[in-house]
VEXMI-579904 format. One record per residue (C-alpha): x, y, z; chain; residue number from 1; residue in three letters. Coordinates in steps of 0.25 Angstrom, whole numbers, padded with zeros to 4 digits. Layout:
<atoms>
+-------+-------+-------+----+-----+-----+
|     x |     y |     z | ch |   i |  aa |
+-------+-------+-------+----+-----+-----+
|     X |     Y |     Z |  A | NUM | Ala |
...
+-------+-------+-------+----+-----+-----+
</atoms>
This chain:
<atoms>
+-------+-------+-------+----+-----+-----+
|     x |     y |     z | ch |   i |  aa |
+-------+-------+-------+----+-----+-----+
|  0510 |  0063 |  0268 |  A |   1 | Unk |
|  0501 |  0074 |  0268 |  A |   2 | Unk |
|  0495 |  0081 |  0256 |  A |   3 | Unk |
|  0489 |  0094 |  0254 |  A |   4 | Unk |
|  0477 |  0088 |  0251 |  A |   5 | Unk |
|  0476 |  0081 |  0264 |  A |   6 | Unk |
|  0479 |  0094 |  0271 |  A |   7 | Unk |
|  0468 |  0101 |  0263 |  A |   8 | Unk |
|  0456 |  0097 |  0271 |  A |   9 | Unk |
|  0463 |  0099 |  0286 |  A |  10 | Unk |
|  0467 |  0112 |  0282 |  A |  11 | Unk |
|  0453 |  0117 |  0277 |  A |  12 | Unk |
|  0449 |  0111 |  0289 |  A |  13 | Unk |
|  0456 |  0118 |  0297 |  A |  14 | Unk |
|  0454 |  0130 |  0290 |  A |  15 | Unk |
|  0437 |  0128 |  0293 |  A |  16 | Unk |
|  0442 |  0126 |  0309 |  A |  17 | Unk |
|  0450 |  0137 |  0308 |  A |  18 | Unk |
|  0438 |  0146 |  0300 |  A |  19 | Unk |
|  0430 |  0142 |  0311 |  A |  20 | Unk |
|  0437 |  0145 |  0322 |  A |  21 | Unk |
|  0439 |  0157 |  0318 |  A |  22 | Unk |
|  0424 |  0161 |  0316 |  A |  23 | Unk |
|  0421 |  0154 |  0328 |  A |  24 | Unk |
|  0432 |  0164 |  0336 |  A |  25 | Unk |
|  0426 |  0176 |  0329 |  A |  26 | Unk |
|  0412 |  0171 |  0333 |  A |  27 | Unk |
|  0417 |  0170 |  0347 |  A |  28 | Unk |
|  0425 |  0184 |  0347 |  A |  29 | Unk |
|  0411 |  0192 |  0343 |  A |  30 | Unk |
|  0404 |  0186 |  0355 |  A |  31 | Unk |
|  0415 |  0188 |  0365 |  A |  32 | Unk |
|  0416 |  0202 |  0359 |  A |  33 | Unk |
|  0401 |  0206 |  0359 |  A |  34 | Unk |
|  0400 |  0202 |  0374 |  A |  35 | Unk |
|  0398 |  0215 |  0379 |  A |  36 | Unk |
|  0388 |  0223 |  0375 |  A |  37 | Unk |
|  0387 |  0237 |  0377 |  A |  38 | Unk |
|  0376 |  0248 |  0376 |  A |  39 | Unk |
|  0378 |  0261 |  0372 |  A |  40 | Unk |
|  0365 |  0271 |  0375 |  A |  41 | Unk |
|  0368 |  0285 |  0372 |  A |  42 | Unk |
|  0357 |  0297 |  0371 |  A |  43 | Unk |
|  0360 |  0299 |  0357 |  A |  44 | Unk |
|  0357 |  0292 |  0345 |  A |  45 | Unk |
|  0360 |  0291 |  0328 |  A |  46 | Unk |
|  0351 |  0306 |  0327 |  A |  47 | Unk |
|  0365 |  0312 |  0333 |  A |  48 | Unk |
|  0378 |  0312 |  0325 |  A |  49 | Unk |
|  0386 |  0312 |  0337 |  A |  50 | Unk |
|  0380 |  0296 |  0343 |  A |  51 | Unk |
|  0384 |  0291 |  0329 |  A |  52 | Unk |
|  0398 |  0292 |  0334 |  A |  53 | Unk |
|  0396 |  0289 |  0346 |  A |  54 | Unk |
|  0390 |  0274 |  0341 |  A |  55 | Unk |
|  0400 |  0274 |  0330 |  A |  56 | Unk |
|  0409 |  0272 |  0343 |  A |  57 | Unk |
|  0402 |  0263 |  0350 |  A |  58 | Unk |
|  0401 |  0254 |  0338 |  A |  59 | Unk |
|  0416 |  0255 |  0335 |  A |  60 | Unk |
|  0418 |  0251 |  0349 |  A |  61 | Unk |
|  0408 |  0239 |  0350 |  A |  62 | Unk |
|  0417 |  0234 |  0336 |  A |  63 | Unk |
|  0430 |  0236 |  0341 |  A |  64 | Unk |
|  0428 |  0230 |  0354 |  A |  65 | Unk |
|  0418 |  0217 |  0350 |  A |  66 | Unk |
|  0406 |  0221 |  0359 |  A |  67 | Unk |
|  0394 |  0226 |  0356 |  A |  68 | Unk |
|  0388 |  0240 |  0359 |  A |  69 | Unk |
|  0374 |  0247 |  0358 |  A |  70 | Unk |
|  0370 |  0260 |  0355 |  A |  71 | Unk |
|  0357 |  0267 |  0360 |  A |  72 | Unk |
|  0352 |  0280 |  0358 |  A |  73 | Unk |
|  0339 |  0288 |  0356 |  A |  74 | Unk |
|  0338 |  0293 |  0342 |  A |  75 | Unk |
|  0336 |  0306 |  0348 |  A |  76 | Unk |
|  0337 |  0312 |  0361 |  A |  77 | Unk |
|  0329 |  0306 |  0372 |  A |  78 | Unk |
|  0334 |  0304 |  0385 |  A |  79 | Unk |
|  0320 |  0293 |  0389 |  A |  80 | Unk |
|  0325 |  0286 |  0377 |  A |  81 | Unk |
|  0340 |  0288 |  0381 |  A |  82 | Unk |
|  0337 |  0281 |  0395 |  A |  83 | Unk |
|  0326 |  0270 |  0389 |  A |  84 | Unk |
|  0340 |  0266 |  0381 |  A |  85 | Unk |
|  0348 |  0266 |  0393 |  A |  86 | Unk |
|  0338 |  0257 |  0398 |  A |  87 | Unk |
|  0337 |  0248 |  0388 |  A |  88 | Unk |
|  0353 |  0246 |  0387 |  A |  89 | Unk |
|  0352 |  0241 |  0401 |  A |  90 | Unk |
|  0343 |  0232 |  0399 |  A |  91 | Unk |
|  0351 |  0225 |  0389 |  A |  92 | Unk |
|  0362 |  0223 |  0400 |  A |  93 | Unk |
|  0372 |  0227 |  0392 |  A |  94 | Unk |
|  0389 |  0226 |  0396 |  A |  95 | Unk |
|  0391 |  0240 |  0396 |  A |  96 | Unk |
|  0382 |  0254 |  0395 |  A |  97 | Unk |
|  0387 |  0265 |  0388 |  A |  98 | Unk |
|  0376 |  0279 |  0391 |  A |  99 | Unk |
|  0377 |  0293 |  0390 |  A | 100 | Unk |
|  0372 |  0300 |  0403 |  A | 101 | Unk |
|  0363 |  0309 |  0395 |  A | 102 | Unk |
|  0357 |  0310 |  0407 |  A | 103 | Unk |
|  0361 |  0304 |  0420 |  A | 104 | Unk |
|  0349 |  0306 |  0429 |  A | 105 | Unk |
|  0341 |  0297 |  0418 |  A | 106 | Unk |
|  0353 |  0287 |  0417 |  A | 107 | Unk |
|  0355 |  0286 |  0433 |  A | 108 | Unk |
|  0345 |  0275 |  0434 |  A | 109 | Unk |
|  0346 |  0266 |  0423 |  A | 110 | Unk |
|  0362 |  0268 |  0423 |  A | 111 | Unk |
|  0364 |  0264 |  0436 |  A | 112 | Unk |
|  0355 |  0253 |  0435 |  A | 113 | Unk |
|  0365 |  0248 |  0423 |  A | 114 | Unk |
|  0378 |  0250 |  0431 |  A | 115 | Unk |
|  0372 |  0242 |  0443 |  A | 116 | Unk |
|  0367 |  0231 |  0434 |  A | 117 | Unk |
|  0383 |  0230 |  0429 |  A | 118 | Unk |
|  0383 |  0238 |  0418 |  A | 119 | Unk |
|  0394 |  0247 |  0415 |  A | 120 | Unk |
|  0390 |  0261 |  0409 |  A | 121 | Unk |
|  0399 |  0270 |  0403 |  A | 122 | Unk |
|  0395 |  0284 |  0400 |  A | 123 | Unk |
|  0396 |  0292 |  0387 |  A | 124 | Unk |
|  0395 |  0305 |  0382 |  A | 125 | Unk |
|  0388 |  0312 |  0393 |  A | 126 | Unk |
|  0392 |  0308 |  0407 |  A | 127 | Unk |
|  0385 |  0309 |  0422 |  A | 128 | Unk |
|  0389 |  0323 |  0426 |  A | 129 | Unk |
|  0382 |  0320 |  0439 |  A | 130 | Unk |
|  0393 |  0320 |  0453 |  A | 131 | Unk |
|  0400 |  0308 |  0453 |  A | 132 | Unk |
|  0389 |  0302 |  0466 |  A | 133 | Unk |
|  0377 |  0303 |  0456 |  A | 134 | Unk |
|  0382 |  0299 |  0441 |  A | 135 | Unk |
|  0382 |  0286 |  0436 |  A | 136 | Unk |
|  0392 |  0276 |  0439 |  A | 137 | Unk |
|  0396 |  0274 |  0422 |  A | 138 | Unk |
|  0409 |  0268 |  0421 |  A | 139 | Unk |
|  0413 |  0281 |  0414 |  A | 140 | Unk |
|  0409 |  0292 |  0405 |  A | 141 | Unk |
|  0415 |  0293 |  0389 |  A | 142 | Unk |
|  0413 |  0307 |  0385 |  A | 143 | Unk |
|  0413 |  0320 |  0384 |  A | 144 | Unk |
|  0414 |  0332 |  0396 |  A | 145 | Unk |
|  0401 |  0338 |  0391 |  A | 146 | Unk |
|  0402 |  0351 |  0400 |  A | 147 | Unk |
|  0418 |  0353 |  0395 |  A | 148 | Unk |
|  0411 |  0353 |  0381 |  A | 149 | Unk |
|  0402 |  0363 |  0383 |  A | 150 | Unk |
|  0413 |  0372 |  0389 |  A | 151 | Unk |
|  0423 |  0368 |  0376 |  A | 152 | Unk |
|  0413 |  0373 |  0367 |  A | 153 | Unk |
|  0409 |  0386 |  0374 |  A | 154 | Unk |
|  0424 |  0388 |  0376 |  A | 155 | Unk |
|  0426 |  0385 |  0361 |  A | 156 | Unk |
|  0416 |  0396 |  0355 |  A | 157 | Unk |
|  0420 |  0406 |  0364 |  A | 158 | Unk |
|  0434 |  0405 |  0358 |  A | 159 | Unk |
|  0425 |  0408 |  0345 |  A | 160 | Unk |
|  0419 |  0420 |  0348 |  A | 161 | Unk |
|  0411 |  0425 |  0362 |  A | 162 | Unk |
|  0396 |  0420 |  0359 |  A | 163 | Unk |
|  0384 |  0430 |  0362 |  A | 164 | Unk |
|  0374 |  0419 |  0364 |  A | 165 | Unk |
|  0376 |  0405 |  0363 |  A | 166 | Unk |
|  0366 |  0393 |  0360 |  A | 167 | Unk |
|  0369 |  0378 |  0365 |  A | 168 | Unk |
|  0361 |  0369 |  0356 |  A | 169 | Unk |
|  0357 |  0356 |  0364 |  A | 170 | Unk |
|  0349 |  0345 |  0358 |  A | 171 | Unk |
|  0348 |  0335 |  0368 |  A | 172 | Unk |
|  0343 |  0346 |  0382 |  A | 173 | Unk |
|  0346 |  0337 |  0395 |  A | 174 | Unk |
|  0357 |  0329 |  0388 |  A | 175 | Unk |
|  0368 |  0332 |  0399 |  A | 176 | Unk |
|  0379 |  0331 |  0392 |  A | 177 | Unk |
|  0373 |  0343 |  0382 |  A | 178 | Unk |
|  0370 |  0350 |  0394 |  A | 179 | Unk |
|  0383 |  0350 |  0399 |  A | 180 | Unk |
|  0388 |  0354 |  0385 |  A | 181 | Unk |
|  0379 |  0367 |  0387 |  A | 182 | Unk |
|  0382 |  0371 |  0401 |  A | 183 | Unk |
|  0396 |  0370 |  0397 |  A | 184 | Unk |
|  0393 |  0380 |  0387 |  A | 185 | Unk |
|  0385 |  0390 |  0393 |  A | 186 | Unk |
|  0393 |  0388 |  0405 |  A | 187 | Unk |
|  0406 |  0393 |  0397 |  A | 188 | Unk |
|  0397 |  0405 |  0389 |  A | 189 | Unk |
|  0392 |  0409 |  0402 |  A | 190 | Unk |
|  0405 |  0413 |  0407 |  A | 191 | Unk |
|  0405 |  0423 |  0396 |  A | 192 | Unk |
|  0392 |  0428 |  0397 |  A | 193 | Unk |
|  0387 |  0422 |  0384 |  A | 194 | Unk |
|  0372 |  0417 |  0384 |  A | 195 | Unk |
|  0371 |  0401 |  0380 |  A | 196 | Unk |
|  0359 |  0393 |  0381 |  A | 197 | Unk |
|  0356 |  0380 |  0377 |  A | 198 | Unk |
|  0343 |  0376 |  0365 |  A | 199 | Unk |
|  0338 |  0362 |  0365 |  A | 200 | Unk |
|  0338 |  0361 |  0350 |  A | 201 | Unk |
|  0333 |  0345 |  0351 |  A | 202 | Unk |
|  0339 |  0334 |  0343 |  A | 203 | Unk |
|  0331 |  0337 |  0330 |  A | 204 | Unk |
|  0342 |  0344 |  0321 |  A | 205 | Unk |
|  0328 |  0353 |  0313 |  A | 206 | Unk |
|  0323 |  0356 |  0327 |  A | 207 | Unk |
|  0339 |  0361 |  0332 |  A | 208 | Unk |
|  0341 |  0370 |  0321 |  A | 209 | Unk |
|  0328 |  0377 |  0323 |  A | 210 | Unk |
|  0329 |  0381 |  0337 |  A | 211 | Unk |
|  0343 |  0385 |  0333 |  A | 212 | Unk |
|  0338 |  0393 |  0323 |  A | 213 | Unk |
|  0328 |  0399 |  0333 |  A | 214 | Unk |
|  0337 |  0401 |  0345 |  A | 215 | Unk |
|  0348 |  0409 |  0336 |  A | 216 | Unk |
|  0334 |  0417 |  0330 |  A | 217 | Unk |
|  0330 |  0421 |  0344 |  A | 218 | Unk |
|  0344 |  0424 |  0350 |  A | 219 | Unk |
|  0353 |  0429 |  0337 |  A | 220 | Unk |
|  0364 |  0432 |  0346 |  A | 221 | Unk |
|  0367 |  0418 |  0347 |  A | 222 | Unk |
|  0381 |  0416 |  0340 |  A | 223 | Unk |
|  0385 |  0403 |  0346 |  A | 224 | Unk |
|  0378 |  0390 |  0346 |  A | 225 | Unk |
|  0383 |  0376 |  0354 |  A | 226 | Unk |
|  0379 |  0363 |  0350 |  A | 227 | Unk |
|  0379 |  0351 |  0358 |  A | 228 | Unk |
|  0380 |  0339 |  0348 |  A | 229 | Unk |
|  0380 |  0338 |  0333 |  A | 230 | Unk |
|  0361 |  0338 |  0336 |  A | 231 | Unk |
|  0363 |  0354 |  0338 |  A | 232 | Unk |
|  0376 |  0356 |  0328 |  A | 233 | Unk |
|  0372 |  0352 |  0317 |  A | 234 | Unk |
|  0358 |  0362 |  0319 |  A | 235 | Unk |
|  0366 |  0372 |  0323 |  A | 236 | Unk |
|  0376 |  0372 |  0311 |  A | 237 | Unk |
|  0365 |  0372 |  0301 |  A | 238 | Unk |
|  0359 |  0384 |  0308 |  A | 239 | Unk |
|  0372 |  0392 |  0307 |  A | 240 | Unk |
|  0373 |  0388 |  0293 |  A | 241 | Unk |
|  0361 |  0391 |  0288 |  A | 242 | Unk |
|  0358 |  0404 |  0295 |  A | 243 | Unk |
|  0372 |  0410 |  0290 |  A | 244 | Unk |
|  0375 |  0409 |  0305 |  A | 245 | Unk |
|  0391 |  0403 |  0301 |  A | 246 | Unk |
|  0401 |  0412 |  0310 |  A | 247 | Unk |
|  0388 |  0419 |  0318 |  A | 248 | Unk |
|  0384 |  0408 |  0326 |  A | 249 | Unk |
|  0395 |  0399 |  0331 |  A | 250 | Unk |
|  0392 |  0384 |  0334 |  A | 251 | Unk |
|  0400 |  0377 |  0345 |  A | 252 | Unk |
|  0395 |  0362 |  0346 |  A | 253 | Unk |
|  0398 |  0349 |  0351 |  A | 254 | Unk |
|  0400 |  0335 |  0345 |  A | 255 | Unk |
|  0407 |  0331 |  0330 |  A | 256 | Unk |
|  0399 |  0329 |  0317 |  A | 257 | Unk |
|  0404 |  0330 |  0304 |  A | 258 | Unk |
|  0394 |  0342 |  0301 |  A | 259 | Unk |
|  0399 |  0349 |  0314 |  A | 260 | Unk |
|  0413 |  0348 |  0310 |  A | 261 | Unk |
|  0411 |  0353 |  0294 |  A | 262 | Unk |
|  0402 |  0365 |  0302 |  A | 263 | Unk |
|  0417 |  0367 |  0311 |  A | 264 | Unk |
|  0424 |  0367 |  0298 |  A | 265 | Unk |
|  0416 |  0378 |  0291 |  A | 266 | Unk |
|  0415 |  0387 |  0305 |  A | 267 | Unk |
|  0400 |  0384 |  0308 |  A | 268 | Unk |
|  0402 |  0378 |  0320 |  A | 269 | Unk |
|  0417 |  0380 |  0328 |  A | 270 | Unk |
|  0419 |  0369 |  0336 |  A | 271 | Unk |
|  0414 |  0356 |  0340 |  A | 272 | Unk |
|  0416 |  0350 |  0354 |  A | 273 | Unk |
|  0422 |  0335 |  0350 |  A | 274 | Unk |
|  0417 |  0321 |  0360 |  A | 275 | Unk |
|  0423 |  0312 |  0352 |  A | 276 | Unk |
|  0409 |  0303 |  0352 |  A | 277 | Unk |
|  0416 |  0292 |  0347 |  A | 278 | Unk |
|  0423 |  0289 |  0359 |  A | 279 | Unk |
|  0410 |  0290 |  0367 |  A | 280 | Unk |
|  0404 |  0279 |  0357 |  A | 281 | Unk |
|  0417 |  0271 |  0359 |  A | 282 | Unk |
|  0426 |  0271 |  0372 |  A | 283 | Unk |
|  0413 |  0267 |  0381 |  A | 284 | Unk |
|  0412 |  0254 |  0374 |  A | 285 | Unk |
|  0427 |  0252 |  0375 |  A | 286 | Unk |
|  0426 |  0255 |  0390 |  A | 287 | Unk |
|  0415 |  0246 |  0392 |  A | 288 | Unk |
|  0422 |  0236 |  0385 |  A | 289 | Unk |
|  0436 |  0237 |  0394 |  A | 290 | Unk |
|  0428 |  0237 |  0405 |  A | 291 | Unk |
|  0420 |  0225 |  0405 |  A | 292 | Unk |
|  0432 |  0216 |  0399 |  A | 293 | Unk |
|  0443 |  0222 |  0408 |  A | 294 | Unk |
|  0435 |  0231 |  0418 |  A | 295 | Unk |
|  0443 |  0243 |  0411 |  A | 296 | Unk |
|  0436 |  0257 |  0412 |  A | 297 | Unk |
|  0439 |  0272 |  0412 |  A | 298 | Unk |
|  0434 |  0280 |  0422 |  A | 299 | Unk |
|  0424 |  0293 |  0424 |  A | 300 | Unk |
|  0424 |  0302 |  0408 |  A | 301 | Unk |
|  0434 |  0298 |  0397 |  A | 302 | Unk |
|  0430 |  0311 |  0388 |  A | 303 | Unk |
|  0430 |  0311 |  0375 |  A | 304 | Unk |
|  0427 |  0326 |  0373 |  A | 305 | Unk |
|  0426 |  0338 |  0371 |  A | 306 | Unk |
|  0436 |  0344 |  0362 |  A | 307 | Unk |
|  0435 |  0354 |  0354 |  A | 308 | Unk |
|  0433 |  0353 |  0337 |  A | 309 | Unk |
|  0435 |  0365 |  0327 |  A | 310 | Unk |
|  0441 |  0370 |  0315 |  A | 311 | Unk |
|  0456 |  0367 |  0321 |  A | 312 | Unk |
|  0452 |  0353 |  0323 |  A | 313 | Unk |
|  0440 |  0350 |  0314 |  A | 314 | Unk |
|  0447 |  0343 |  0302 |  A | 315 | Unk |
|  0453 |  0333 |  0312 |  A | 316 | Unk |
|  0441 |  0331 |  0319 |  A | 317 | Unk |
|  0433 |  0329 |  0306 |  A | 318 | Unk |
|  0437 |  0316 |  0300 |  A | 319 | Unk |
|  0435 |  0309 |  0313 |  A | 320 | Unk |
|  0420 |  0314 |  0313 |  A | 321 | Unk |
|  0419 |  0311 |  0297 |  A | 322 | Unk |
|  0423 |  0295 |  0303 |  A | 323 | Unk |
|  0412 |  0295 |  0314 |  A | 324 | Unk |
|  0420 |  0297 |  0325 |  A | 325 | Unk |
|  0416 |  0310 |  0331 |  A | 326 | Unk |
+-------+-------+-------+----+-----+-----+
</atoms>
């Protein structure tokens, strides 16, 4: 007969097999799932609101799917910095290159390079706009149509009012995708016969709001202002508060931040155009996960924007942003 007693020390030594086996399974699943390594090189950094989504994507990503990702950008705009980063992720070799074609003739090189060595590259947030015999052959692109946003936006404020001379506040000149933002709006005013032009305001926040302030003092016509990214927003929204400008000078911009959208809310600025970064942070590391475990991947642009955000809309938009993930 067996007692209790007897069973007690099989039992808790089992319990230690079992204990063990478990720890040992676990040890094993965070190496399997940290066998891809993915790099993530983007011509933004922390400085702007808008990559903090983005990485909170990448990050959520990297989590849910057990593989590791790593995020590099300047901390403020610099394309020799940008491509140095580039550079430096292909050293490392990694499974799988996500890069924003900031600009495609600089990238040519060292991209092609990475694709001919096997790695697969996926682009995000600005694509290669070149024909289809001179891009780079990325895998695909995971972004917005940066021309149609700039047409949205210029489409948007005429349903406001007809502008007498518009300003399109860039912070990064030469970035492609914000140029195509601008040409799509002067593109749309011109049509109309409105005078645009574009201002390099920099990245520097001080610097942005004084050449604001000294373009709208040397051309007080202007009674509409585009902005490109949350870099010339916020500027833009302090000018119009500070000067008594609310309901004089209207401002158009682009890209979610919670500031921009209490600004919508109180009618300093009318609309936003909405990329939903998040996915551009997320789906490529998703993509290049399926594609390297199953051979799974979607071709030429998944879009993720632009749609259109305003006081009809704002208060559902909001709490996602409050949340991080716009």
């Amino acid at each position: 007969m067996v007692t209790l007693r007897a069973l007690a020390p099989a039992f808790e030594g089992g319990m230690r097999v079992r204990r063990l086996l478990v720890v040992a399974l676990a040890v094993l699943l965070v190496v399997a799932g940290f066998s891809y390594t993915f790099y993530v090189v983007s011509h933004g950094g922390p400085a702007d609101p808008f990559w903090g989504v983005v990485m909170k994507g990448v990050k959520d990503a990297a989590s849910k799917f057990g593989v590791e990702a790593v995020y590099l950008g300047p901390e403020k705009f610099s394309l020799k910095e940008f491509i140095d980063l580039v550079n430096a992720a292909i050293a490392k070799k990694p499974d799988g290159l996500v890069v924003t074609m900031t600009n495609p003739v600089a990238l040519d090189e060292p991209l092609r390079r990475a694709i001919e060595m096997g790695i697969p590259v996926v682009a995000i947030n600005v694509p290669d706009d070149r024909p289809v015999d001179e891009k780079i052959p990325y895998l695909c692109y995971v972004g917005m149509d940066e021309y149609l946003a700039g047409v949205y936006a210029a489409r948007r404020m005429l349903q406001e009012f007809t502008p007498k001379r518009a300003v399109i506040a860039i912070h990064e000149p030469g970035h492609v995708g914000l140029e195509a933002r601008a040409k799509g709006i002067i593109d749309v005013l011109k049509e109309k016969k409105i005078p645009a032009e574009k201002l390099d305001i920099t990245t520097d926040p001080t610097k942005a709001l004084t050449l604001l302030k000294s373009y709208l003092a040397k051309y007080p016509d202007t009674d509409a202002i585009f902005t490109l990214g949350p870099l010339g927003a916020h500027p833009a929204i302090q000018l119009v508060e500070e000067e008594k400008l609310v309901g004089k000078v209207k401002i158009g911009a682009i890209d979610l931040t919670t500031r921009i959208t209490d600004a919508i809310k109180k009618g300093v600025v009318v609309f936003t155009i909405d990329q939903q970064q998040y996915l551009q942070g997320y789906l490529p590391i998703v993509f290049l996960y399926l594609y390297k475990e199953f051979g799974l991947i979607p071709h030429e642009n998944v879009l993720t924007g632009p749609s259109i955000v305003d006081k009809s809309n704002v208060d559902i938009v909001e709490k996602t942003v409050q949340l991080g993930y716009r």
